[in-house]
The first five atom37 places (N, CA, C, CB, O) and aatype in JSON, in Angstrom:
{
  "aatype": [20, 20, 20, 20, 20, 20, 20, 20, 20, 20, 20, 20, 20, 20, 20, 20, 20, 20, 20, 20, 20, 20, 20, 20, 20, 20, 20, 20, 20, 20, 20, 20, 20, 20, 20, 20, 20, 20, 20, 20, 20, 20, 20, 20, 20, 20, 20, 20, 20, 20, 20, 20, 20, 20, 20, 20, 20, 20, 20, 20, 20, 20, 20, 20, 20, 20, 20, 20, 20, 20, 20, 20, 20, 20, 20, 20, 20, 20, 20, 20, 20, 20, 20, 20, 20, 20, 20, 20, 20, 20, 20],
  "atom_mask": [
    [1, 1, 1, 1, 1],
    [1, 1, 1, 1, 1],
    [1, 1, 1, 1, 1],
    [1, 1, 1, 1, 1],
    [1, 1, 1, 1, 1],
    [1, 1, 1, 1, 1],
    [1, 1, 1, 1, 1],
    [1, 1, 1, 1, 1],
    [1, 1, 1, 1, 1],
    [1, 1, 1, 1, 1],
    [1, 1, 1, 1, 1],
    [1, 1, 1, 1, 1],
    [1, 1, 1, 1, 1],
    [1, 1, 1, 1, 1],
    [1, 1, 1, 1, 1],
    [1, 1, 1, 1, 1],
    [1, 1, 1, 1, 1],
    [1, 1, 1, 1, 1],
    [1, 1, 1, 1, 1],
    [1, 1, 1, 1, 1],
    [1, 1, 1, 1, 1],
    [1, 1, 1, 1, 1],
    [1, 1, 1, 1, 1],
    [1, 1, 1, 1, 1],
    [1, 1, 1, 1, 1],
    [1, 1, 1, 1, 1],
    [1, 1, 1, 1, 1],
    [1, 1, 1, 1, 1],
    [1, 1, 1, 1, 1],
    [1, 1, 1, 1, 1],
    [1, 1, 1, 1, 1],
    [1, 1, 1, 1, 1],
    [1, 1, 1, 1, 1],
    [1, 1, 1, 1, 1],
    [1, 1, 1, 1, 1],
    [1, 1, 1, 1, 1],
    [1, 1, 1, 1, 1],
    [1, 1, 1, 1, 1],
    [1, 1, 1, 1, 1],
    [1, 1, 1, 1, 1],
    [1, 1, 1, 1, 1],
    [1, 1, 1, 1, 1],
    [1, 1, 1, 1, 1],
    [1, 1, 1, 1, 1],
    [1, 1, 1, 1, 1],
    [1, 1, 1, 1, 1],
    [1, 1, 1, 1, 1],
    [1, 1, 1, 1, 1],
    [1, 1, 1, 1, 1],
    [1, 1, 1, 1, 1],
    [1, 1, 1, 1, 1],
    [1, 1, 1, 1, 1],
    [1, 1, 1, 1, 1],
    [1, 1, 1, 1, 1],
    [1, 1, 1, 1, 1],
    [1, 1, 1, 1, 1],
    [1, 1, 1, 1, 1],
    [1, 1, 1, 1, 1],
    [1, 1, 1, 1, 1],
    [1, 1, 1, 1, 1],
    [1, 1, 1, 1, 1],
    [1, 1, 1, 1, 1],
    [1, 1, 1, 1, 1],
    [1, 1, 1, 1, 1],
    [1, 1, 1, 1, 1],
    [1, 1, 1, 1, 1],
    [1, 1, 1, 1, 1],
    [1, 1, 1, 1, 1],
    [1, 1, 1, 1, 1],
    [1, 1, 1, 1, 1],
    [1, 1, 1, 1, 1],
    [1, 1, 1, 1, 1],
    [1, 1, 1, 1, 1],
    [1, 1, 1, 1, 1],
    [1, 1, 1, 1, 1],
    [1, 1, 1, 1, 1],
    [1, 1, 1, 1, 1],
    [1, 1, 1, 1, 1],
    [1, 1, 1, 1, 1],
    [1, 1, 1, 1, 1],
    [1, 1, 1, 1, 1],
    [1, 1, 1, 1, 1],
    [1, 1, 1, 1, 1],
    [1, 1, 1, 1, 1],
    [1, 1, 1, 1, 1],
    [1, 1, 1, 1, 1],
    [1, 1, 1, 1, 1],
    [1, 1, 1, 1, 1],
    [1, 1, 1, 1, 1],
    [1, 1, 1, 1, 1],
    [1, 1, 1, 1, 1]
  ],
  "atom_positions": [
    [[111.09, 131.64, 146.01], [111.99, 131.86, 147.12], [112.71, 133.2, 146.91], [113.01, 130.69, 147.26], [112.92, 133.54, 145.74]],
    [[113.23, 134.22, 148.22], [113.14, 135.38, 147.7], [114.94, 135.11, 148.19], [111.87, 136.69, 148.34], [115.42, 134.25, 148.94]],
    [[115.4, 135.89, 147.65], [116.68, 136.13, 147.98], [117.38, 135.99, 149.53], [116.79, 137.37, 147.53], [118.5, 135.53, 149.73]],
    [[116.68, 136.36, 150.31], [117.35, 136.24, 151.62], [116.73, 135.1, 151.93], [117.22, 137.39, 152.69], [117.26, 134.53, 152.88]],
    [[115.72, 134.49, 151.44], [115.59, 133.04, 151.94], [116.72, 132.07, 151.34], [114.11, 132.46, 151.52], [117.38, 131.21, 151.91]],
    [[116.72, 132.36, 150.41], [117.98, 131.31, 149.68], [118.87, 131.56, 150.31], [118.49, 131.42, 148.19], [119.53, 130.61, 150.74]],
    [[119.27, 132.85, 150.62], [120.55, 133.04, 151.83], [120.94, 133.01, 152.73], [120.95, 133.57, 152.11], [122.06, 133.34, 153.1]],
    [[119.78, 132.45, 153.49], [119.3, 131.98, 154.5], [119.41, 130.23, 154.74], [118.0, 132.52, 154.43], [119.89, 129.65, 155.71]],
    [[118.8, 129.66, 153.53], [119.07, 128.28, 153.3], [120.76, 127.83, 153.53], [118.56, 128.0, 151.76], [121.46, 127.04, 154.16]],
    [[120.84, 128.88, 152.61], [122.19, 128.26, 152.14], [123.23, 128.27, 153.45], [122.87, 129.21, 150.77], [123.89, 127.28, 153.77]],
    [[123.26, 129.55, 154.17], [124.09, 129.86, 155.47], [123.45, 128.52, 156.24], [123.74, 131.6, 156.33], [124.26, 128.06, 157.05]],
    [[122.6, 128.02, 156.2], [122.19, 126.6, 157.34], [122.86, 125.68, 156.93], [120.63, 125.95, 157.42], [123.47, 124.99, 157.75]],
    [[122.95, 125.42, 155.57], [123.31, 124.55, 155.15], [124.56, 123.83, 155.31], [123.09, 124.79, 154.35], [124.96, 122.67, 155.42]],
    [[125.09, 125.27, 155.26], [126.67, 125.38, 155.19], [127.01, 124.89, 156.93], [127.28, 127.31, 154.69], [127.49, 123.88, 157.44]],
    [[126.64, 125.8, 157.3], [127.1, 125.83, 159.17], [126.07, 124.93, 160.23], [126.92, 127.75, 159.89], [126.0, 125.03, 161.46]],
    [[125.27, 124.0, 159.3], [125.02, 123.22, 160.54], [125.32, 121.7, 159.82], [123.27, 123.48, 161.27], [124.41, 120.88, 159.78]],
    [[126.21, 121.48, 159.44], [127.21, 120.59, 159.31], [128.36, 120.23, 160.41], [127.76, 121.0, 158.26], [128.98, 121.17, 160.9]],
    [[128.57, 119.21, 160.72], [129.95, 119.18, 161.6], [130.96, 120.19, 161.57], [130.71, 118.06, 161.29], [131.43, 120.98, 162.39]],
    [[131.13, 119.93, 160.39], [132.36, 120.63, 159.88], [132.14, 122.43, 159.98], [132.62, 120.06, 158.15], [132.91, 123.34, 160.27]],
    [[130.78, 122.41, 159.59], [130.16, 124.11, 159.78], [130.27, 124.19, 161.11], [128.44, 124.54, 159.3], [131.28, 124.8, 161.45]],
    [[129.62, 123.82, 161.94], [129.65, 123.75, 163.36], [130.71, 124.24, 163.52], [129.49, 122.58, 164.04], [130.72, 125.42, 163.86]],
    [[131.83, 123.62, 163.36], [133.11, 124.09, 163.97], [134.37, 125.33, 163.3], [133.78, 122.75, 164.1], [135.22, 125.92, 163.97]],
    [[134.14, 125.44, 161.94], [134.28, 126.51, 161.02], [133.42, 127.9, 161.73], [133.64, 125.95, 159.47], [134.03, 128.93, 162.01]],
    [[132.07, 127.76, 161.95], [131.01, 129.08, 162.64], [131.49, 129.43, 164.0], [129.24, 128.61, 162.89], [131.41, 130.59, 164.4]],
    [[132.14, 128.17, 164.94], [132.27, 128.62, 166.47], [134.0, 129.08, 166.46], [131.82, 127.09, 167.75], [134.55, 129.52, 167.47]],
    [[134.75, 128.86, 165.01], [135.61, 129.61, 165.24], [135.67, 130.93, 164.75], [136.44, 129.07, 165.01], [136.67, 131.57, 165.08]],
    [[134.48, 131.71, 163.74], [134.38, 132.65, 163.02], [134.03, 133.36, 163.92], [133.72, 132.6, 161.97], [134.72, 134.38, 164.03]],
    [[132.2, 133.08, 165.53], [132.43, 133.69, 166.27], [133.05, 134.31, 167.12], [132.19, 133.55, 166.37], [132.73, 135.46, 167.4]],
    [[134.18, 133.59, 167.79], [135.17, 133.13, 168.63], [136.18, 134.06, 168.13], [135.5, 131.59, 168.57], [136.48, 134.81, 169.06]],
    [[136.85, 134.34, 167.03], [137.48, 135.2, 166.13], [136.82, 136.76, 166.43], [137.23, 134.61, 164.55], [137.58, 137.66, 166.78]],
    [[135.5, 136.99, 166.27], [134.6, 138.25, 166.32], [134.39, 138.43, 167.34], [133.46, 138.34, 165.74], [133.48, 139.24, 167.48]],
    [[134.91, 137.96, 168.46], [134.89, 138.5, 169.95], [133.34, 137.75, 170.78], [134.81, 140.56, 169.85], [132.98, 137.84, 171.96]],
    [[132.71, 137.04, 169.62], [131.43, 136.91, 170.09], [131.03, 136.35, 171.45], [130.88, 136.24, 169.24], [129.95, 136.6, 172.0]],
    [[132.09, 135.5, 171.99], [132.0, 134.68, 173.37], [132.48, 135.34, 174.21], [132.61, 133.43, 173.5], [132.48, 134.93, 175.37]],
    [[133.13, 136.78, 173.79], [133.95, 137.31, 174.95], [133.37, 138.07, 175.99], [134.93, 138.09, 174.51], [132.59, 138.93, 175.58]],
    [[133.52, 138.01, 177.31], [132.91, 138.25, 178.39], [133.36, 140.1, 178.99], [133.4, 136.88, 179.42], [132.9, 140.8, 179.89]],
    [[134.11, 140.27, 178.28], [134.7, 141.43, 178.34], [133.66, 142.71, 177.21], [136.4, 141.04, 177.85], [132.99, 142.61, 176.18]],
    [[134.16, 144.06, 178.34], [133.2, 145.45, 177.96], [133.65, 145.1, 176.41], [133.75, 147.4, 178.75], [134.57, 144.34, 176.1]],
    [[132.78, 145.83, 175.52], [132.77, 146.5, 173.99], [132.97, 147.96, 174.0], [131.36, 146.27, 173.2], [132.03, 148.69, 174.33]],
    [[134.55, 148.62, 173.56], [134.45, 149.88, 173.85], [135.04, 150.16, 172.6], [135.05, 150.42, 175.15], [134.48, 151.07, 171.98]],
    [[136.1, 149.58, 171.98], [136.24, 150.42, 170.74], [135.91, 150.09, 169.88], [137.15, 150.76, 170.36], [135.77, 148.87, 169.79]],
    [[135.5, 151.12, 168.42], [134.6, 150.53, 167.11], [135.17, 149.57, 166.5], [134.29, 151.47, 166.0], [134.5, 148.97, 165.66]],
    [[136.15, 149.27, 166.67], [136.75, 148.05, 165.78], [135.88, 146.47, 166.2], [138.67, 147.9, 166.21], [135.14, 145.81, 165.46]],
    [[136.37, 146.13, 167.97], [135.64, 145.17, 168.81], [134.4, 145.45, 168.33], [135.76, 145.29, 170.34], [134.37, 144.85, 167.25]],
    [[132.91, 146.22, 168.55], [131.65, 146.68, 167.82], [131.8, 146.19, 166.29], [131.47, 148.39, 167.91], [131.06, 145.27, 165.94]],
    [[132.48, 146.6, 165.6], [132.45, 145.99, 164.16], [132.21, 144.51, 164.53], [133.92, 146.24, 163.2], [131.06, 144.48, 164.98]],
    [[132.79, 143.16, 164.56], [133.21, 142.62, 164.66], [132.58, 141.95, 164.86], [133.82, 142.77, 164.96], [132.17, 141.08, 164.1]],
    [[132.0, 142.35, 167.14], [130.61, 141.36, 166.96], [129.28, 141.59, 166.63], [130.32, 140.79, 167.99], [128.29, 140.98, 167.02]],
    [[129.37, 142.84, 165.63], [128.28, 142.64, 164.31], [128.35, 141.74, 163.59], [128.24, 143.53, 163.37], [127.37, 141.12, 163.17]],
    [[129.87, 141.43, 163.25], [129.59, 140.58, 161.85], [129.46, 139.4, 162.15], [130.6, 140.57, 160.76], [129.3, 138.63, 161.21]],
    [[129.49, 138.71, 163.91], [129.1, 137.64, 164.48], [127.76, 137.64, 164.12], [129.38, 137.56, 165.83], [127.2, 136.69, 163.58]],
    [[127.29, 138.62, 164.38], [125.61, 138.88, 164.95], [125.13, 138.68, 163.51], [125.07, 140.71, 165.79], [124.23, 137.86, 163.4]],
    [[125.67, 139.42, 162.07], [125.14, 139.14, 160.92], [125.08, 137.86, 160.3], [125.63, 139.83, 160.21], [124.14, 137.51, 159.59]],
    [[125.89, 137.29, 160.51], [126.25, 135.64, 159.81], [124.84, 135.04, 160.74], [128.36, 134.64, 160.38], [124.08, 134.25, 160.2]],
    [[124.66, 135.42, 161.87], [123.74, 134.23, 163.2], [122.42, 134.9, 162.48], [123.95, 134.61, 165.64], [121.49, 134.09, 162.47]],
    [[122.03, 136.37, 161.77], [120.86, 136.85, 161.69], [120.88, 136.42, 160.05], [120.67, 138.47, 162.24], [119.77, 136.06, 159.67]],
    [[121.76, 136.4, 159.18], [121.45, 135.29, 158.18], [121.07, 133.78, 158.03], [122.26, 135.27, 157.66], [120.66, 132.95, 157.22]],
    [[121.43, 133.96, 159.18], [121.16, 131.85, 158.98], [119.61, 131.51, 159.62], [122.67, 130.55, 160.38], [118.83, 130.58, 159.41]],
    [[119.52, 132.57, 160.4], [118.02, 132.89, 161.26], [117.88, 132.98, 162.23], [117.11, 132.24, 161.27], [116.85, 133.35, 162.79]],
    [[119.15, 132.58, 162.82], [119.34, 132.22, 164.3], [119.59, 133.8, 165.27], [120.89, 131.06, 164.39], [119.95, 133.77, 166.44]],
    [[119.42, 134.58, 164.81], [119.88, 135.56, 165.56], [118.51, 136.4, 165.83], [121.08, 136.33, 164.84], [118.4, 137.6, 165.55]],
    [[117.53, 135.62, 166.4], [116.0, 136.0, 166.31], [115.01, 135.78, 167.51], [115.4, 135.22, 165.19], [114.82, 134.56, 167.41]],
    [[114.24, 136.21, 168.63], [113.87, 136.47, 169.95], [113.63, 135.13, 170.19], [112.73, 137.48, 170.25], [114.06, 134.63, 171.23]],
    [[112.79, 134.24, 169.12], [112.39, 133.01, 169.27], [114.17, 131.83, 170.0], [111.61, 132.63, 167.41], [113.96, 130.93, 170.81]],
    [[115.18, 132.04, 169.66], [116.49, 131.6, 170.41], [117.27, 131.99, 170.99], [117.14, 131.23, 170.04], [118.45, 131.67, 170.93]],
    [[116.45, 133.26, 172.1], [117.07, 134.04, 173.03], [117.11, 133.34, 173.99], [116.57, 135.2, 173.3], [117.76, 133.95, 174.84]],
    [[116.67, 132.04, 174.52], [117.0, 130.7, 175.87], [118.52, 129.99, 175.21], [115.29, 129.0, 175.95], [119.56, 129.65, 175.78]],
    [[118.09, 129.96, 173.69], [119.54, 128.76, 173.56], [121.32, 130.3, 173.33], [119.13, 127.22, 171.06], [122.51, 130.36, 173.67]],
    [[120.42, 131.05, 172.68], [121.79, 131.92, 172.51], [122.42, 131.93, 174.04], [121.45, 133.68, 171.9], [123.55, 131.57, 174.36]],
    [[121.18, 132.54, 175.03], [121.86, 132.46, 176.88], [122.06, 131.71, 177.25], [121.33, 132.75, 178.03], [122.43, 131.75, 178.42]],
    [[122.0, 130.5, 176.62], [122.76, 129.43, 177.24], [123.84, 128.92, 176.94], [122.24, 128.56, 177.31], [124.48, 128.2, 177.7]],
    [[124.3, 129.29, 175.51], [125.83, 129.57, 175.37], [126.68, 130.02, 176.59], [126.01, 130.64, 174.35], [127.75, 129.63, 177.04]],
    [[125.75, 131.07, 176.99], [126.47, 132.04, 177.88], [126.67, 131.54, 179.22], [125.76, 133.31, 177.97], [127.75, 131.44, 179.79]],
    [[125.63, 131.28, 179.63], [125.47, 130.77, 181.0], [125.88, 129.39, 181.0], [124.05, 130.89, 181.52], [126.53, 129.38, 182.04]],
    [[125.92, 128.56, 180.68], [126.55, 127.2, 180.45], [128.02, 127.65, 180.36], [125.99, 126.35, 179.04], [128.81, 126.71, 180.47]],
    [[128.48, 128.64, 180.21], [129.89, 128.64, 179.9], [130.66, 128.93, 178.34], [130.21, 127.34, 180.32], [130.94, 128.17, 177.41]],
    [[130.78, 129.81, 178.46], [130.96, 130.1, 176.66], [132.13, 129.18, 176.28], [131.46, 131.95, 176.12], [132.07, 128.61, 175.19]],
    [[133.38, 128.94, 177.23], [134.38, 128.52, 176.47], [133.76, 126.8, 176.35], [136.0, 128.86, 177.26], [133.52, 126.26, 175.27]],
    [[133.59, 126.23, 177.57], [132.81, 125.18, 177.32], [131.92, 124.91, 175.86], [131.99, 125.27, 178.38], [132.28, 123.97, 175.16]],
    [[130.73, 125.8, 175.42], [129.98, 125.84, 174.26], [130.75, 125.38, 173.28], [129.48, 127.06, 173.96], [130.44, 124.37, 172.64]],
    [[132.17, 126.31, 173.01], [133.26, 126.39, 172.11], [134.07, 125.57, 171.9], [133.88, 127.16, 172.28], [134.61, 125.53, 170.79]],
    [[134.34, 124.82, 172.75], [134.92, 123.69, 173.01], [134.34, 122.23, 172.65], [135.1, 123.81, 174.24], [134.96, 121.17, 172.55]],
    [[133.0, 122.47, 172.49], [132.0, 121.47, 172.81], [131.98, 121.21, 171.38], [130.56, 121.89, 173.63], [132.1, 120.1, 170.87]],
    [[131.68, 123.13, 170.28], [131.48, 122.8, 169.02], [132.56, 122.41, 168.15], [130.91, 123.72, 168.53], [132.41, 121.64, 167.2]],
    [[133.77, 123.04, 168.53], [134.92, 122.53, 168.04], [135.68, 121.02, 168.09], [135.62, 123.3, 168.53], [136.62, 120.62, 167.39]],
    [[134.82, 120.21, 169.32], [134.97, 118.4, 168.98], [133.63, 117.89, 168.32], [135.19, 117.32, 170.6], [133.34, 116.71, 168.11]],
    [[132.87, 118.99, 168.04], [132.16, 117.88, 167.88], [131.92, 117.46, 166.12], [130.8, 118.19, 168.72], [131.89, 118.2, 165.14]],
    [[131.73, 115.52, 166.28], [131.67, 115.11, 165.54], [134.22, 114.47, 165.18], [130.46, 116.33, 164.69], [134.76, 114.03, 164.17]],
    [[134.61, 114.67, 166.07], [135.83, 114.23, 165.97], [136.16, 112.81, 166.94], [136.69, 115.45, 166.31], [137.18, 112.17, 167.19]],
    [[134.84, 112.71, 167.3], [134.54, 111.03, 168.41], [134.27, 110.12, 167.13], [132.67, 110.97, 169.85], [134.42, 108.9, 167.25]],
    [[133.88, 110.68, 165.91], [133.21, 109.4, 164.89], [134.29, 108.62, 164.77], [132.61, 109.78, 163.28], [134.24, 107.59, 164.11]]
  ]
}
C-alpha cells in the first residue's frame, strides 16, 4: 500500500463515520465550500482548496462523483448541511 493510499484509507475512515460526517460538513462549511457566492479574494480561494484537498484525499473529489458532488448543490446546499449535521442524532 503506497502512501496516499493509506491516506486515503485513513481520511474514509475517519469522515465517513457519523460523527466524521458531521465534523467534514462542518470543516467544508467553514472553507466556504457550500457557499453560493463569487470567489474573489486569495484568502476565500485558499480555503476552498483546502475543502477540495481533504474531498481529493479521501477520493471523493474525482469525475466519477461529479452527479453526487451537484447534487449537494442542486438539492440545496444548506439542506445537504443540515442533513449531515443530524445525521445519526435520531439513534
Amino acid at each position: 500500500m503506497t502512501s496516499e493510499e493509506r491516506a486515503r484509507a485513513l481520511y474514509q475512515k475517519v469522515f465517513m463515520t457519523e460523527e466524521g460526517k458531521q465534523v467534514l460538513a462542518d470543516i467544508l462549511n467553514d472553507c466556504g465550500f457550500y457557499s453560493l457566492q463569487d470567489i474573489e479574494k486569495p484568502e476565500d480561494i485558499a480555503r476552498i482548496n483546502v475543502a477540495r484537498r481533504i474531498l481529493g484525499k479521501m477520493g471523493v473529489w474525482e469525475e466519477k462523483n461529479l452527479f453526487d458532488i451537484a447534487g449537494a448543490y442542486v438539492g440545496g446546499h444548506k439542506g445537504f448541511f443540515k442533513r449531515l449535521l443530524s445525521a445519526g442524532k435520531e439513534r
